[in-house]
N, C-alpha and C positions, 0 to 999 in steps of 0.2 A: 504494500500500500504506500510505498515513500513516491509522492508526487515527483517530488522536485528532486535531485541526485544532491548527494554532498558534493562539498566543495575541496578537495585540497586542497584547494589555494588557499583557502579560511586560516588564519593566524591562530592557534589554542596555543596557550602557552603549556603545553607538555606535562601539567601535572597529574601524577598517576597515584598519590601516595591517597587522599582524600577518596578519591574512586573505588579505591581497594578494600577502603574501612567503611563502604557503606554498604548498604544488602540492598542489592537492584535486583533480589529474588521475584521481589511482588509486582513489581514493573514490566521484569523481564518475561515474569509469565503470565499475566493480561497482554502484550503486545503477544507473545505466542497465544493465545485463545483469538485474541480478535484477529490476526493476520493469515493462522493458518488453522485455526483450532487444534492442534497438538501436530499438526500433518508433516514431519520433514519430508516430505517429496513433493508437499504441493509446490504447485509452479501457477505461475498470474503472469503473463511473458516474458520476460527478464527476470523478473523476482522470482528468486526460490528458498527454498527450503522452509523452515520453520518458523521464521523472523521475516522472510521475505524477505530477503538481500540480494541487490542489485548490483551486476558487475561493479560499478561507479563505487557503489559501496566498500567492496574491496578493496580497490584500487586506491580508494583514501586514506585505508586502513594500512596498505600496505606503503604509502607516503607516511603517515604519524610513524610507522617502524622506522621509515627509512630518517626520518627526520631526529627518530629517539634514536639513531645509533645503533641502533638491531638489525640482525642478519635475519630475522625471522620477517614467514611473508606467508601470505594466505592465498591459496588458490582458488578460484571459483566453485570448482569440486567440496571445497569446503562449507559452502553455503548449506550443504545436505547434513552434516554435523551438528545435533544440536549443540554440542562443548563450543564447536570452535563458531558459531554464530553468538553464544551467547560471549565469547572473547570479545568478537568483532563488538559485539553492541557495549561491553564495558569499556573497548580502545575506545571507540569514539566518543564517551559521555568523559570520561579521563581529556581526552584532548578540548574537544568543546564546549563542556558541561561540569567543570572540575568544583561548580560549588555544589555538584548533586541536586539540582532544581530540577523535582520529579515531573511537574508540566513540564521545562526546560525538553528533559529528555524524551517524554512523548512526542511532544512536539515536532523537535529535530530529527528522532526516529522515522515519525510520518513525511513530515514537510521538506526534511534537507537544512544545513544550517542557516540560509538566507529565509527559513519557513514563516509562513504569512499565519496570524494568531487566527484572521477568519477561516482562511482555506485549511486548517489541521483542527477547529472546532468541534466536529461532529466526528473526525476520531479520538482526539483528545476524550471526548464525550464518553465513546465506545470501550476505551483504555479505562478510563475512570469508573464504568458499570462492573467493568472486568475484575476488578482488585477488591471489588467488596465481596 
C-alpha cells in the first residue's frame, strides 16, 4: 500500500540506538494485518511480501546501509521474509523516524517520506483499528 516510494535522497540522521529500544511489535503487526493480512506471498504489483515492500523500498534501505558503513544489503527476494521485512521497516523508522512517532511511522510506511497527512488518512485510520 506505500503510494509514494521512499526517498534516499531524504537526509535521516542515522540514528539507530533509540529505534532499537523501542517495541514497533504493535505497529509492525497492524501494518502486516492491514497490508497483507499475515500473507508473505501476497503481491499488489510491485509490492510484496508481508509488509508490502516495494523495490524503491529496498533500495533505500540498502543506501541507509550503505551510508551507515555496512557491507550488509537486502535483496528483493527478501521482501518474502517476514524477519528481514520486519529489519527493513525498523532500518527505515531508525533512519527517518528516530524519535519513534508511531503516526510518524504509519504514515511514512504508507505514504513514502515526503507522505501527505491527507493522502495516508484512511490508512493511518486502518493501522490504528488494527493495534487495538
Amino acid at each position: 500500500m506505500m503510494a509514494n516510494p521512499h526517498s534516499a535522497l531524504a537526509a535521516g540522521n542515522g540514528s539507530s540506538n533509540a529505534t532499537k529500544n523501542f517495541d514497533w511489535n504493535p505497529v509492525m503487526d497492524a501494518i502486516i494485518e492491514v497490508e497483507s493480512n499475515g500473507n508473505k506471498n501476497a503481491r499488489n504489483g510491485n509490492q510484496i511480501g508481508i509488509m508490502q515492500i516495494t523495490p524503491i523500498l529496498v533500495a533505500d534501505c540498502n543506501e541507509i546501509l550503505k551510508q551507515r558503513k555496512s557491507t550488509k544489503r537486502f535483496k528483493l527476494s527478501d521482501r518474502f521474509s517476514v524477519a528481514k521485512s520486519k529489519e527493513m521497516f525498523l532500518l527505515i523508522q531508525s533512519w527517518y523516524n528516530p524519535q519513534n512517532n508511531v503516526e510518524k511511522a504509519i504514515r511514512l510506511w504508507n505514504g513514502g517520506v515526503n507522505y501527505s497527512v491527507k493522502r495516508t488518512q484512511r490508512y493511518y485510520e486502518k493501522v490504528l483499528r488494527a493495534m487495538k
